[in-house]
DSSP file (Angstrom, degrees, kcal/mol; ACC not computed):
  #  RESIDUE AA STRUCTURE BP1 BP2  ACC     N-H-->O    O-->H-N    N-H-->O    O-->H-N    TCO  KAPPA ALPHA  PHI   PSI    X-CA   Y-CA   Z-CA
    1    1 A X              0   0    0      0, 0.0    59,-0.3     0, 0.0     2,-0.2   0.000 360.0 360.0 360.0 111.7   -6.1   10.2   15.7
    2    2 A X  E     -A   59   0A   0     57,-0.9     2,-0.9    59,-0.2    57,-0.7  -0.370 360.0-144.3  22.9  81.2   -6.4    7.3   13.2
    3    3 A X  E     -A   58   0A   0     -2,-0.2    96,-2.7    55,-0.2    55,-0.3  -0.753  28.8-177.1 -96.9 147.7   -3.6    5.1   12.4
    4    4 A X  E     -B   98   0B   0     53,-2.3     2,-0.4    -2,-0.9    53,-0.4  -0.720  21.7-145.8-109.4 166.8   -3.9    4.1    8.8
    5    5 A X  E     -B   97   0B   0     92,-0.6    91,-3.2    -2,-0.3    92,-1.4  -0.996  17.0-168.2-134.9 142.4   -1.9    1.9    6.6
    6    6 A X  E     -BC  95  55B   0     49,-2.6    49,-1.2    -2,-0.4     2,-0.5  -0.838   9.1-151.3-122.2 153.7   -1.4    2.8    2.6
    7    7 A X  E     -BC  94  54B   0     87,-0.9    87,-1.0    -2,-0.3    47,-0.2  -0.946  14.9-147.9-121.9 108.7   -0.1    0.6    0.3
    8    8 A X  E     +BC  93  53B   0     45,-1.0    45,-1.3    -2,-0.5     2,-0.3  -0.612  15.6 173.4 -95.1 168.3    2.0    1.9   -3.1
    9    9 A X  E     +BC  92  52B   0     83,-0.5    83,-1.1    43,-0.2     2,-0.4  -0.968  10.8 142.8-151.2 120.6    2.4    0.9   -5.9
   10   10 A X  E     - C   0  51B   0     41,-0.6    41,-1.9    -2,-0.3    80,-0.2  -0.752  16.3-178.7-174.3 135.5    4.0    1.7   -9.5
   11   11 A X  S    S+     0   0    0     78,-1.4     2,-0.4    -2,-0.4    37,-0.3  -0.123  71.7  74.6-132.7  44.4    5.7    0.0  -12.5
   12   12 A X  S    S-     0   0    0     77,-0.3     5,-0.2    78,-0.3    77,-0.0  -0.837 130.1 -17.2-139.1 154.4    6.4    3.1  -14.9
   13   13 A X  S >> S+     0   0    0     -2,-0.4     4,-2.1     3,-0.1     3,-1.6   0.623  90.9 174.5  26.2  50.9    9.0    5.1  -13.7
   14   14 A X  H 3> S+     0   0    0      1,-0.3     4,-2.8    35,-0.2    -3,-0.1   0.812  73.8  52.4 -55.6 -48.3    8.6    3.3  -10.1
   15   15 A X  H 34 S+     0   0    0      1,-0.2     4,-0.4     2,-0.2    -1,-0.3   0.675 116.2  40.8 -72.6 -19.2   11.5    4.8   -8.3
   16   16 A X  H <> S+     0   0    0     -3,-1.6     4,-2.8     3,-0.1    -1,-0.2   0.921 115.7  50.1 -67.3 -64.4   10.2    8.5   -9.3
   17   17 A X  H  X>S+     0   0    0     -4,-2.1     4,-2.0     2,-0.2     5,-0.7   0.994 116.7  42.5 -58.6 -57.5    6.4    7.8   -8.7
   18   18 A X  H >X5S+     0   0    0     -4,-2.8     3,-3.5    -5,-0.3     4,-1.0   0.709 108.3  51.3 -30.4 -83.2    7.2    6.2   -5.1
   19   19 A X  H 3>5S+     0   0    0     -4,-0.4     4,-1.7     1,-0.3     5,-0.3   0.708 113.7  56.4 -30.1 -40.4    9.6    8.6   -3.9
   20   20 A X  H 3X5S+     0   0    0     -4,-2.8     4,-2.4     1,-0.2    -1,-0.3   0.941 107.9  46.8 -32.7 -59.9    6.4   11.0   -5.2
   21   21 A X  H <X5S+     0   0    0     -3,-3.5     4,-2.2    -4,-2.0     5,-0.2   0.549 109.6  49.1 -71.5 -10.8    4.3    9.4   -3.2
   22   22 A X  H  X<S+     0   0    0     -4,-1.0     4,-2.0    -5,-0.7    -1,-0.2   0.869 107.3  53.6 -87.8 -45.4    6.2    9.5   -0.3
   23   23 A X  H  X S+     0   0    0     -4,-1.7     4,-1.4    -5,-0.2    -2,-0.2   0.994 115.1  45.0 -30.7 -79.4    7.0   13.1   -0.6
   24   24 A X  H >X S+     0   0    0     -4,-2.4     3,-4.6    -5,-0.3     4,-1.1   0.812 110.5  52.5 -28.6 -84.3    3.1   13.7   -0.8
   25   25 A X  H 3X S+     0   0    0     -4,-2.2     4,-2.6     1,-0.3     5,-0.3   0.762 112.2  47.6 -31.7 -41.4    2.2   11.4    1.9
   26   26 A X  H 3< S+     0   0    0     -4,-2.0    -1,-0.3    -5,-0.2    -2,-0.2   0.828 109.6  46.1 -76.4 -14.4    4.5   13.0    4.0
   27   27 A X  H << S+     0   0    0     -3,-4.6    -1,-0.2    -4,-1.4    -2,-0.2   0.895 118.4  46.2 -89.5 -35.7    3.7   16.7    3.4
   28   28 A X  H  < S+     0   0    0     -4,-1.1    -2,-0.2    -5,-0.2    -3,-0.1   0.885 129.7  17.9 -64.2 -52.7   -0.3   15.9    3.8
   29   29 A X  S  < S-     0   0    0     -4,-2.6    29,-0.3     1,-0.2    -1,-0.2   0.303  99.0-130.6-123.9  41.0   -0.4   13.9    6.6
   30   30 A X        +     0   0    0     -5,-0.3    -1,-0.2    -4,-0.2    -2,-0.1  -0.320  69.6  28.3  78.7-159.6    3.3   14.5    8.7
   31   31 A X        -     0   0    0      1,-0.1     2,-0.4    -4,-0.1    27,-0.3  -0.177  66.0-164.2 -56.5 149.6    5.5   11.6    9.9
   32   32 A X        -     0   0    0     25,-0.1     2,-0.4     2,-0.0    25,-0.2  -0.989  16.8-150.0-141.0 135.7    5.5    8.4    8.1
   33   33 A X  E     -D   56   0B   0     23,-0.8    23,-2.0    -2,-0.4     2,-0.4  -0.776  27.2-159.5-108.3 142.4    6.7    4.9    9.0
   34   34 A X  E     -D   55   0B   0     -2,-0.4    21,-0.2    21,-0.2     3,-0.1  -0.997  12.4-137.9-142.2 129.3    7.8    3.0    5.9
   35   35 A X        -     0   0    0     19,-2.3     2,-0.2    -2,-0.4    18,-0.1   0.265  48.7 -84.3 -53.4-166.8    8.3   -0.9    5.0
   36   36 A X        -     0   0    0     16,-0.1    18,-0.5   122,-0.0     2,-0.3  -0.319  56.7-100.8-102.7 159.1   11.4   -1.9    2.9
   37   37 A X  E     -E  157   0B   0    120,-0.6   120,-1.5    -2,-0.2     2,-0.2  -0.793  41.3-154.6 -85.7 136.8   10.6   -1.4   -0.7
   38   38 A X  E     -EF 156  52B   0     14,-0.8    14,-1.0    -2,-0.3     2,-0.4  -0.767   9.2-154.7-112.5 159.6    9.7   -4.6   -2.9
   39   39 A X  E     +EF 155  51B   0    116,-2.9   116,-1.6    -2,-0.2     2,-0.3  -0.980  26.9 158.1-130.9 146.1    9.9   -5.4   -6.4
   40   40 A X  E     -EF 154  50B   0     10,-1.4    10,-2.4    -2,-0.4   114,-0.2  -0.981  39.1 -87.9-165.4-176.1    7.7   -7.9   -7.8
   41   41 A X        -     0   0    0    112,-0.9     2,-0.6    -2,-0.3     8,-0.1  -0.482  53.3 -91.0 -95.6 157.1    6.2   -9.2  -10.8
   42   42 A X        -     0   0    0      5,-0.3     3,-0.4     6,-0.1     2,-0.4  -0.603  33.4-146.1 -97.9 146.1    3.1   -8.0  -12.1
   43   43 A X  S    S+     0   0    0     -2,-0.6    -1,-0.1     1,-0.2     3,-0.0  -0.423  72.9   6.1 -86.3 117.9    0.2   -9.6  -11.0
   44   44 A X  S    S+     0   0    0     -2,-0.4    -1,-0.2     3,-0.0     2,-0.2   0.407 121.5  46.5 116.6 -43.5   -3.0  -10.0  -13.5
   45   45 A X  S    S-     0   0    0     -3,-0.4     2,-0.8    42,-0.0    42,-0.1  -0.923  89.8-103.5-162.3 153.2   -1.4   -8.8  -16.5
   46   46 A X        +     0   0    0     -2,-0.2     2,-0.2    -5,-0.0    -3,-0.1  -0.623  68.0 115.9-103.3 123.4    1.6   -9.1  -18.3
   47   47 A X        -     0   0    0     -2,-0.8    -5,-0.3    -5,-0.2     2,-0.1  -0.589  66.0 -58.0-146.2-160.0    3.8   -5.8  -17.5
   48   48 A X        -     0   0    0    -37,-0.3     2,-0.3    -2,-0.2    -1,-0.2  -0.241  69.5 -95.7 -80.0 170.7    7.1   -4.4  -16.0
   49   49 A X        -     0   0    0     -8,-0.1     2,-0.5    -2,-0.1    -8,-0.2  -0.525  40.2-129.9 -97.2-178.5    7.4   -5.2  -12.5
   50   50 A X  E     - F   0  40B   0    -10,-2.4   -10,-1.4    -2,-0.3     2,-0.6  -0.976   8.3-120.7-144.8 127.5    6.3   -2.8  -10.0
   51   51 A X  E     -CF  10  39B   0    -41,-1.9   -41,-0.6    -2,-0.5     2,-0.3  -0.814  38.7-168.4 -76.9  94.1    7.9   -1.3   -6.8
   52   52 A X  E     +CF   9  38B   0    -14,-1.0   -14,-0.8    -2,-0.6     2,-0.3  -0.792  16.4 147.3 -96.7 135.6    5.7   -2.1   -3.5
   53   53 A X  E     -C    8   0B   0    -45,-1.3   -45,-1.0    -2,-0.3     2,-0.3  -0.894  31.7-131.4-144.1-166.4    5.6   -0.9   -0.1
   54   54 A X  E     -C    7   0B   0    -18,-0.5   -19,-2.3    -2,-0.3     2,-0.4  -0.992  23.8-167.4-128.1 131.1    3.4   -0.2    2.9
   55   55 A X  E     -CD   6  34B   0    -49,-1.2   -49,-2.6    -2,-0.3   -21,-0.2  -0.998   9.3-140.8-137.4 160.4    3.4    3.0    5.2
   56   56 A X  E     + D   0  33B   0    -23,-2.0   -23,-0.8    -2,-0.4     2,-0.2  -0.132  25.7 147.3 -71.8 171.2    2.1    4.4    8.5
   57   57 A X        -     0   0    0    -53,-0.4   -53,-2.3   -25,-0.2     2,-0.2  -0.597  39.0-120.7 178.1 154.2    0.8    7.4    9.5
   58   58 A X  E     +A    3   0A   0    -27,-0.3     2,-0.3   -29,-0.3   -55,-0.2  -0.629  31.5 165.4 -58.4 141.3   -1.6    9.2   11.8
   59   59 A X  E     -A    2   0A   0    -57,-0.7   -57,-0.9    -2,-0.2    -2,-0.1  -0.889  35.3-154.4-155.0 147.1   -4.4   11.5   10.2
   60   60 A X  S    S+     0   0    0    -59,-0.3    -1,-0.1    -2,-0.3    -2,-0.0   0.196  72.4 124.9 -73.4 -13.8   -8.0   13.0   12.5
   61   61 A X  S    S-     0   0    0      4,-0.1     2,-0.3   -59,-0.1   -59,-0.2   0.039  70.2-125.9 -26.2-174.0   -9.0   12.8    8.3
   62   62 A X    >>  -     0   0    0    -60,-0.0     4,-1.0     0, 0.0     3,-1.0  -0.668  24.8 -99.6 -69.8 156.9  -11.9   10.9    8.1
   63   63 A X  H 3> S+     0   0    0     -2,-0.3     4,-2.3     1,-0.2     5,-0.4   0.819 122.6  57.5 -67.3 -25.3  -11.7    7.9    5.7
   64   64 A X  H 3> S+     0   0    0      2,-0.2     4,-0.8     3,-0.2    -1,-0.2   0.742 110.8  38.8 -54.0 -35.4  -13.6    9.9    3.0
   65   65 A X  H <> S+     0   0    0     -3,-1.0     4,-1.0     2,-0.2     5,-0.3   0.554 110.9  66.5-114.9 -27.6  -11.0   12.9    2.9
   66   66 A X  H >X S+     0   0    0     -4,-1.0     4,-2.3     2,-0.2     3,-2.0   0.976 109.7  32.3 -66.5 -74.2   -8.3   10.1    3.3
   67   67 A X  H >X S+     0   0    0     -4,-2.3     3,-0.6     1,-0.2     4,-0.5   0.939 110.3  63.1 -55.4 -55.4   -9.1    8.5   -0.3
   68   68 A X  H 3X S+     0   0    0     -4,-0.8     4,-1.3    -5,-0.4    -1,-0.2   0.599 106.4  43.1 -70.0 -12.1   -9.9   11.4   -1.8
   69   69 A X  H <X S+     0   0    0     -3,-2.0     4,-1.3    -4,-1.0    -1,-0.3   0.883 107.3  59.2 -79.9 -52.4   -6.3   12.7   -1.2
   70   70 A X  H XX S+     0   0    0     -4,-2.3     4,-2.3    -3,-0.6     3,-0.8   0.899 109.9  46.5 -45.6 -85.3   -4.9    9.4   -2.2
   71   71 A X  H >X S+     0   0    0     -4,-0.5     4,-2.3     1,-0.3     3,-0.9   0.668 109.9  51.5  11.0 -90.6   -6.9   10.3   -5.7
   72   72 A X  H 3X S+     0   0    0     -4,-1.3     4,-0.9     1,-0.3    -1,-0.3   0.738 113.7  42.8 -56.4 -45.8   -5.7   13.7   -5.9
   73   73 A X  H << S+     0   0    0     -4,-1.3    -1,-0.3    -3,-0.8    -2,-0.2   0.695 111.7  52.9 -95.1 -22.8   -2.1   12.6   -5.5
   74   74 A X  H X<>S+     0   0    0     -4,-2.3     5,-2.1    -3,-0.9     3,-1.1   0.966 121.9  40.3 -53.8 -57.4   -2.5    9.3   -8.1
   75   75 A X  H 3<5S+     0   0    0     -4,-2.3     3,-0.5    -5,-0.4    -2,-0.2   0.597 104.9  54.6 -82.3 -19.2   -3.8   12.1  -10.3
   76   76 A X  T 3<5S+     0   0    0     -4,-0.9    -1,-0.3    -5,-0.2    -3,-0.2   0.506 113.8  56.0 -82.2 -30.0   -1.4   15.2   -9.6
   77   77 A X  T < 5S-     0   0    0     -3,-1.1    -2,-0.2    -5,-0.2    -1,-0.2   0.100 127.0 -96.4-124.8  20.4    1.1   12.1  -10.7
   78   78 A X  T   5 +     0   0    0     -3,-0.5     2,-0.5     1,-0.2    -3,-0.2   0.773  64.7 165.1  77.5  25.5   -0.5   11.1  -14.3
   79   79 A X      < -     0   0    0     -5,-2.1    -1,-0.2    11,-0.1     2,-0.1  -0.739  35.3-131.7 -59.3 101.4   -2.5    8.3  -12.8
   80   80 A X        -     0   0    0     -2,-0.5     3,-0.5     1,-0.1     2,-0.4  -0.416  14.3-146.3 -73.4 124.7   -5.2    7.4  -15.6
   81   81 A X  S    S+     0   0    0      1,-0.2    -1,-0.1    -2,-0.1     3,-0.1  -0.907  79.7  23.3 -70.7 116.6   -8.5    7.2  -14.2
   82   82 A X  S    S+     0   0    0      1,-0.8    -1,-0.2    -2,-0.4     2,-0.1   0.246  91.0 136.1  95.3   8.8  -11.0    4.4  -15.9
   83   83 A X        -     0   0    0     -3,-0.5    -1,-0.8     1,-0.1     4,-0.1  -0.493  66.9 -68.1 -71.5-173.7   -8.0    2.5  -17.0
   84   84 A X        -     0   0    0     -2,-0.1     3,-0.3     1,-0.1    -1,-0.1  -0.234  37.3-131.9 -68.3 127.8   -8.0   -1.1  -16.6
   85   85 A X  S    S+     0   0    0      1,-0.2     2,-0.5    -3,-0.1    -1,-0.1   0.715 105.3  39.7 -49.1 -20.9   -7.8   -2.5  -13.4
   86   86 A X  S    S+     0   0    0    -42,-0.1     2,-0.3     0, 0.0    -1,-0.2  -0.544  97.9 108.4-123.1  81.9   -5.2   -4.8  -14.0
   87   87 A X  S    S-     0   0    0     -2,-0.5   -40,-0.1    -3,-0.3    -4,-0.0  -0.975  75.9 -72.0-149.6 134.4   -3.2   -2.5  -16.2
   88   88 A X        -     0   0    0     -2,-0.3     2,-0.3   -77,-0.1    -1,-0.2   0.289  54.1-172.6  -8.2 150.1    0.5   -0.2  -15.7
   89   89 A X        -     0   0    0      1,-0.1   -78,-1.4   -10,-0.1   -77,-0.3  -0.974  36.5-141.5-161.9 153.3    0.4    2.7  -13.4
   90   90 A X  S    S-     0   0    0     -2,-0.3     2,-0.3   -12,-0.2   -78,-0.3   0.900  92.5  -9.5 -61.8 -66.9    2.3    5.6  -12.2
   91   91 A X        -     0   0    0    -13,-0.1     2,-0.7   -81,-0.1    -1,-0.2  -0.860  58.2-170.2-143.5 119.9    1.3    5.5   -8.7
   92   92 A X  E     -B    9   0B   0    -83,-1.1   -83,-0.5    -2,-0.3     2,-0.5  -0.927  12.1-177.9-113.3 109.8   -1.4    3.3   -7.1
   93   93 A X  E     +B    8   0B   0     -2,-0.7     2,-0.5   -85,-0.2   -22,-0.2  -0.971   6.9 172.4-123.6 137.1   -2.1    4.4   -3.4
   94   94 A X  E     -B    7   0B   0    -87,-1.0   -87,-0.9    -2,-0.5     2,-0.8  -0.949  34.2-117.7-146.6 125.1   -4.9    2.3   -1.3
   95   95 A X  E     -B    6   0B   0     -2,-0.5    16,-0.5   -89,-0.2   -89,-0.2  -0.512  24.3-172.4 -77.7 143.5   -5.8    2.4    2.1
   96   96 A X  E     -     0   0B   0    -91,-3.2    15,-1.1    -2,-0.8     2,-0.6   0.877  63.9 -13.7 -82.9 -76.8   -5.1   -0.6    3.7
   97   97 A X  E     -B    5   0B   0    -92,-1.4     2,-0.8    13,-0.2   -92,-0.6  -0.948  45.5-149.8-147.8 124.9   -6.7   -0.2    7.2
   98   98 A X  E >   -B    4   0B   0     -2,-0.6     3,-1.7     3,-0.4   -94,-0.2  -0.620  65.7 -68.4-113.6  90.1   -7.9    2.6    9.0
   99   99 A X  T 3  S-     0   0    0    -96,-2.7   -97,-0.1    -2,-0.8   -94,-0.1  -0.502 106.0 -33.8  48.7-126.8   -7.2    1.6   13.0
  100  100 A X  T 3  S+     0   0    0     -2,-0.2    -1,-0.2    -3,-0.1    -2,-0.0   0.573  98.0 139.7 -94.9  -7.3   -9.6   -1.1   13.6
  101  101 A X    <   -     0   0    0     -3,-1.7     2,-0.5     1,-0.0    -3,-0.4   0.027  26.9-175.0 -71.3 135.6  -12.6    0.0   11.3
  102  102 A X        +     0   0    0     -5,-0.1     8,-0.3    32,-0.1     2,-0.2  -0.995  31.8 129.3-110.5 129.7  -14.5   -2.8    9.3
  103  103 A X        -     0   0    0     -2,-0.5     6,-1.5     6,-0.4     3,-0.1  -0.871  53.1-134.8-151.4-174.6  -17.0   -1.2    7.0
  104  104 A X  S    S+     0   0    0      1,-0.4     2,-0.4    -2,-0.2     4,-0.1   0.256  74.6  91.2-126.7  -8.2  -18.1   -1.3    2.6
  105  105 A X  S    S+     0   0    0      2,-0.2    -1,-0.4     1,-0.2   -41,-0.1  -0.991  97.2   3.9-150.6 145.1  -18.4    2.3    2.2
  106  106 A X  S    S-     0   0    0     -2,-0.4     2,-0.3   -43,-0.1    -1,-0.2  -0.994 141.2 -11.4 -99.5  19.2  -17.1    4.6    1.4
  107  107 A X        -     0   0    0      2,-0.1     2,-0.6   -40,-0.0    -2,-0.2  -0.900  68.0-100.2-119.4 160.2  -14.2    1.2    0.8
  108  108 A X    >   -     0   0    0     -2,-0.3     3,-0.6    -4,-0.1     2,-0.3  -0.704  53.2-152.4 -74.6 129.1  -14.0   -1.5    1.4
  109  109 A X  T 3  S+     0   0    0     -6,-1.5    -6,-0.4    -2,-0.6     2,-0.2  -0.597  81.5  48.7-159.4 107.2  -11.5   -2.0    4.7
  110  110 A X  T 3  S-     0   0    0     -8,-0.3    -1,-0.4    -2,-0.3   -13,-0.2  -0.328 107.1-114.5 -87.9 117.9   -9.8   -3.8    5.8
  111  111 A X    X   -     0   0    0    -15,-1.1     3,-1.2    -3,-0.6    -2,-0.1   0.180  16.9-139.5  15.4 108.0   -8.5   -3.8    2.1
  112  112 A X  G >  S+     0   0    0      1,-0.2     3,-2.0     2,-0.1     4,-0.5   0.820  96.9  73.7 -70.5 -15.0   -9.3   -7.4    0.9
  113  113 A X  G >> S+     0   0    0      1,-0.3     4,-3.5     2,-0.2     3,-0.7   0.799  80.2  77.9 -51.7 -41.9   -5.6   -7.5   -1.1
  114  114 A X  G <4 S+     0   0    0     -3,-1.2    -1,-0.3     1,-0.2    -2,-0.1   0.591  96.4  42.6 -54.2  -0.7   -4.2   -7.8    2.5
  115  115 A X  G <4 S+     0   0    0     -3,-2.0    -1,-0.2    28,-0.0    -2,-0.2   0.798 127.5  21.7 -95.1 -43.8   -5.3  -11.6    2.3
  116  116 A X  T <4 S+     0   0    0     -3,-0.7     2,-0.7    -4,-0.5    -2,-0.2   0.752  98.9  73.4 -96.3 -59.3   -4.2  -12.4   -0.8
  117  117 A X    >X  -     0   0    0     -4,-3.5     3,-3.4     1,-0.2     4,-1.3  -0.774  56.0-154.9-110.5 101.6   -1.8  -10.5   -2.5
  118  118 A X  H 3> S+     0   0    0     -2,-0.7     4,-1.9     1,-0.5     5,-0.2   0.746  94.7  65.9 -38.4 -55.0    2.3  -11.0   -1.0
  119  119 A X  H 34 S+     0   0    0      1,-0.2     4,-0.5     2,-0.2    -1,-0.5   0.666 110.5  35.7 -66.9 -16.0    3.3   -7.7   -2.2
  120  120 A X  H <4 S+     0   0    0     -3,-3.4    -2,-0.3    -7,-0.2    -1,-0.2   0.624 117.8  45.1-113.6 -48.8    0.9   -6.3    0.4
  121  121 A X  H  X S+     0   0    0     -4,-1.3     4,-0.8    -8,-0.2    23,-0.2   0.549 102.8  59.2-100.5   5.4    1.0   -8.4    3.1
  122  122 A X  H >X S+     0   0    0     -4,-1.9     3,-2.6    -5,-0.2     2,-1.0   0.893 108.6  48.8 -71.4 -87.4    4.8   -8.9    3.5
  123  123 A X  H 34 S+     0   0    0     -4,-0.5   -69,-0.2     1,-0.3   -88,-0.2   0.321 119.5  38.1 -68.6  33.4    5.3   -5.2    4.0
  124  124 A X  H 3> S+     0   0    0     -2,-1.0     4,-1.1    16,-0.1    -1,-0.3   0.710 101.7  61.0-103.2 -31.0    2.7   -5.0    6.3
  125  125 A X  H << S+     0   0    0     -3,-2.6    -2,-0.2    -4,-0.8    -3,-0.1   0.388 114.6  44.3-117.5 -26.8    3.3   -8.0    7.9
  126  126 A X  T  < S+     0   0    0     -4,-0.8     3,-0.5     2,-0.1    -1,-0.2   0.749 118.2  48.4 -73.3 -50.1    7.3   -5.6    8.6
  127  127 A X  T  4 S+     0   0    0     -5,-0.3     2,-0.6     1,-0.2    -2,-0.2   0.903 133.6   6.6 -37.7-105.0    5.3   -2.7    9.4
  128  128 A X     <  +     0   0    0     -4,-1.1    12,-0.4     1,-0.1     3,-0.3  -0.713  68.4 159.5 -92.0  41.3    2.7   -4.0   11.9
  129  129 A X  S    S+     0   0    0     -2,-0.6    12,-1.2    -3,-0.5    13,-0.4   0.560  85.5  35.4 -76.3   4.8    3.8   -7.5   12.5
  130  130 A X  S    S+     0   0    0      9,-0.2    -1,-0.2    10,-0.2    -5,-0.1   0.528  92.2 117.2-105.7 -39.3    1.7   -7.7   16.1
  131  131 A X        -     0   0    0     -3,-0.3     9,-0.4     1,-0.1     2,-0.2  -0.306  68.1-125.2 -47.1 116.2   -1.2   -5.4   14.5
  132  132 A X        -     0   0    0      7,-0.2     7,-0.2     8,-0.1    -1,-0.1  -0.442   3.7-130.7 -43.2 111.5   -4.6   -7.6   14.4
  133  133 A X        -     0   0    0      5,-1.4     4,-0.3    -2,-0.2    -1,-0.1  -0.633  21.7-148.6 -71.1 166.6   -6.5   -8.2   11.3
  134  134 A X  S    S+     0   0    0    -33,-0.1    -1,-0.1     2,-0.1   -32,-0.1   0.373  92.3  35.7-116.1  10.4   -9.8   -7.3   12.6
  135  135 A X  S    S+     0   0    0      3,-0.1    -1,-0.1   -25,-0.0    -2,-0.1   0.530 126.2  38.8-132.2   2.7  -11.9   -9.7   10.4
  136  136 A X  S    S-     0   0    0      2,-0.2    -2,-0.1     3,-0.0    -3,-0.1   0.523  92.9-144.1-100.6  -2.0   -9.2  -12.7   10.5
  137  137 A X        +     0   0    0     -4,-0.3     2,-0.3     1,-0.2    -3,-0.1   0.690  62.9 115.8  73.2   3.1   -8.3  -12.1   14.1
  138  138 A X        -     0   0    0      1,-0.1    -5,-1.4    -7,-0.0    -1,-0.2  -0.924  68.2-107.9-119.4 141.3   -5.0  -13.0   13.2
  139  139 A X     >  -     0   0    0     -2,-0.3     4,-0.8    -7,-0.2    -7,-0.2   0.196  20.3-119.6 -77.8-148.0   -1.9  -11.0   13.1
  140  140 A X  H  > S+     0   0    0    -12,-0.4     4,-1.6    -9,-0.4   -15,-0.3   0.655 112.6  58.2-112.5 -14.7    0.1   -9.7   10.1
  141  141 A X  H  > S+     0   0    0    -12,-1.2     4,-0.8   -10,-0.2     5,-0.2   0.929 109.9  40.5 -43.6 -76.5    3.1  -11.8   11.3
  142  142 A X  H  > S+     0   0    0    -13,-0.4     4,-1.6     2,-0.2    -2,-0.2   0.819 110.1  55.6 -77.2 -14.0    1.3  -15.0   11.2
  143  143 A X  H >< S+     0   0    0     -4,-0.8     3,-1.0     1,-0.2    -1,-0.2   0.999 117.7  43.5 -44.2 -51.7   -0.8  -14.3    7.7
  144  144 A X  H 3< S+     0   0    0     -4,-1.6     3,-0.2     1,-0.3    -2,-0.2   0.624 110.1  48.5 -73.1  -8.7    2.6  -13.8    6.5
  145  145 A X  H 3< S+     0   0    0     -4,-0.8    -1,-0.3     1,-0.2    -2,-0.2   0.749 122.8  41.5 -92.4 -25.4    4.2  -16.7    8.3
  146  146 A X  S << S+     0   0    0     -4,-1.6    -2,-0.2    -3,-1.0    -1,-0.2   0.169  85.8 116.4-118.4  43.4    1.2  -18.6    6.7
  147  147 A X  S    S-     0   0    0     -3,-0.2     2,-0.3   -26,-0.0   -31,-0.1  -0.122  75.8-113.2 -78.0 174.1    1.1  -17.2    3.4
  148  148 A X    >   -     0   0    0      1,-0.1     3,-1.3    -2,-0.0     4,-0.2  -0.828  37.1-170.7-109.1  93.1    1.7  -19.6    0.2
  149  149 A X  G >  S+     0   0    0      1,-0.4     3,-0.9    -2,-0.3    -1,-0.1   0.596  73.5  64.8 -86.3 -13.8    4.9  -17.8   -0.6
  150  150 A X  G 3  S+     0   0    0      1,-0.2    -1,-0.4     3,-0.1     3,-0.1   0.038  81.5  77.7 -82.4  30.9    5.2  -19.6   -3.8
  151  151 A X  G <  S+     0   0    0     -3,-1.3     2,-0.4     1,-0.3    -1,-0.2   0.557 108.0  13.2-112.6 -18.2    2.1  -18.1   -5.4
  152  152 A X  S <  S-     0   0    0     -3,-0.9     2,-0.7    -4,-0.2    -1,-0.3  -0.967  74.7-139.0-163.7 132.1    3.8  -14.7   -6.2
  153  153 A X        +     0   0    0     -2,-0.4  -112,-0.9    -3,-0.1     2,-0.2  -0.874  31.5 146.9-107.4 128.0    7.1  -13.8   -6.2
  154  154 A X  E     -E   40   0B   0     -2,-0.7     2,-0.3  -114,-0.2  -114,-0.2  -0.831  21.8-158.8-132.1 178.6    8.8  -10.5   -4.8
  155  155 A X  E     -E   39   0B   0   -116,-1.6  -116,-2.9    -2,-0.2    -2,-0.0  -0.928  28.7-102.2-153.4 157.2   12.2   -9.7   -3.1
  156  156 A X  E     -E   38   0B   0     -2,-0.3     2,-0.3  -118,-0.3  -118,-0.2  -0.256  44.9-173.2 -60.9 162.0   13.3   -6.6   -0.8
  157  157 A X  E     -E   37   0B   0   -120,-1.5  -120,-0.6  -119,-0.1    -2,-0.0  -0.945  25.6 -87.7-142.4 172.8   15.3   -4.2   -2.6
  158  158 A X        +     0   0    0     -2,-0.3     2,-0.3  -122,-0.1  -122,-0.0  -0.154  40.6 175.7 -56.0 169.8   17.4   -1.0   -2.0
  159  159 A X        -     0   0    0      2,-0.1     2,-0.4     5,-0.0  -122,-0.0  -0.898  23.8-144.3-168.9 134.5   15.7    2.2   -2.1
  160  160 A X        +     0   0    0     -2,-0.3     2,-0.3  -145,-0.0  -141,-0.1  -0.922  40.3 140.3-113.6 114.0   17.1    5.6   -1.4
  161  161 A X    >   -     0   0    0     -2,-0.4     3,-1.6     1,-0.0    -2,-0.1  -0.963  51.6-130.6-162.7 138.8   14.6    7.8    0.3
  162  162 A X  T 3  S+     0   0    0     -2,-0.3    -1,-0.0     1,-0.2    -2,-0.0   0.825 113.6  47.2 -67.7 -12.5   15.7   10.3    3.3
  163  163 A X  T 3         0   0    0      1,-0.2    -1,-0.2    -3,-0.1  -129,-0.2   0.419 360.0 360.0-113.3  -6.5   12.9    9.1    5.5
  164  164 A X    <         0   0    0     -3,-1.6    -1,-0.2  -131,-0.1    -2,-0.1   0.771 360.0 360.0 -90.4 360.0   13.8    5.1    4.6
């Protein structure tokens, strides 16, 4: 068994689409460990703000059958495929990290976003603060302790979910 980390995402109806995704997550691959839910601004383009979090989970999938559910459940949940990358969404789900594995196909992972982008590496950095990056060699604790927290702003908020 795999542990993987997924990252969501969604600024149209975010507190439906999550709670979707969580639902999903949870019926496909079983128990799930879940970050606080974030709200933040959106990044890229100018939009609603978006509701992020990070969760765990065990899967034997393969990483191949792992996106390709993420897919199916963006798509099951009015997620337009070949819009604009930096564009509104329903639900955006991305594997983060699949146990230790560094590879380019068939993703990129570890998920370069984890470097970069606060909404991403805060709740992972709650998740998995001891958890290793495997190409900075650093944990998710200290990215976050050495993040530049004034590049992007998000804040915890509530979130009602039976499993949070």
């Amino acid at each position: 068994m795999a542990t993987i980390y997924i990252s969501i995402g969604s600024n149209i109806e975010p507190h439906k689409y999550v709670k979707a995704a969580l639902s999903e997550l949870t019926y496909h691959l079983g128990e799930i460990r879940c970050s606080s839910v974030y709200e933040s601004e959106a990044v890229g383009f100018d939009g609603s703000n978006f509701l992020n979090m990070v969760v765990a989970a065990e899967t034997d999938k393969p990483i191949e059958q792992v996106v390709s559910l993420f897919k199916e459940i963006e798509q099951l949940h009015g997620r337009q495929r070949g819009a604009k990358k930096f564009s509104p969404r329903t639900i955006d789900l991305d594997l983060l990290l699949y146990d230790h594995t560094v590879t380019d196909v068939p993703v990129v992972l570890p998920r370069a976003e984890i470097t970069y982008n606060a909404f991403v590496l805060w709740p992972l950095a709650e998740l998995a603060p001891d958890t290793v990056h495997p190409v900075t060699q650093k944990n998710y604790q200290q990215m976050w302790a050495e993040f530049d927290k004034s590049s992007q702003h998000l804040w915890p908020i509530e979130f009602d979910w039976p499993n949070q």
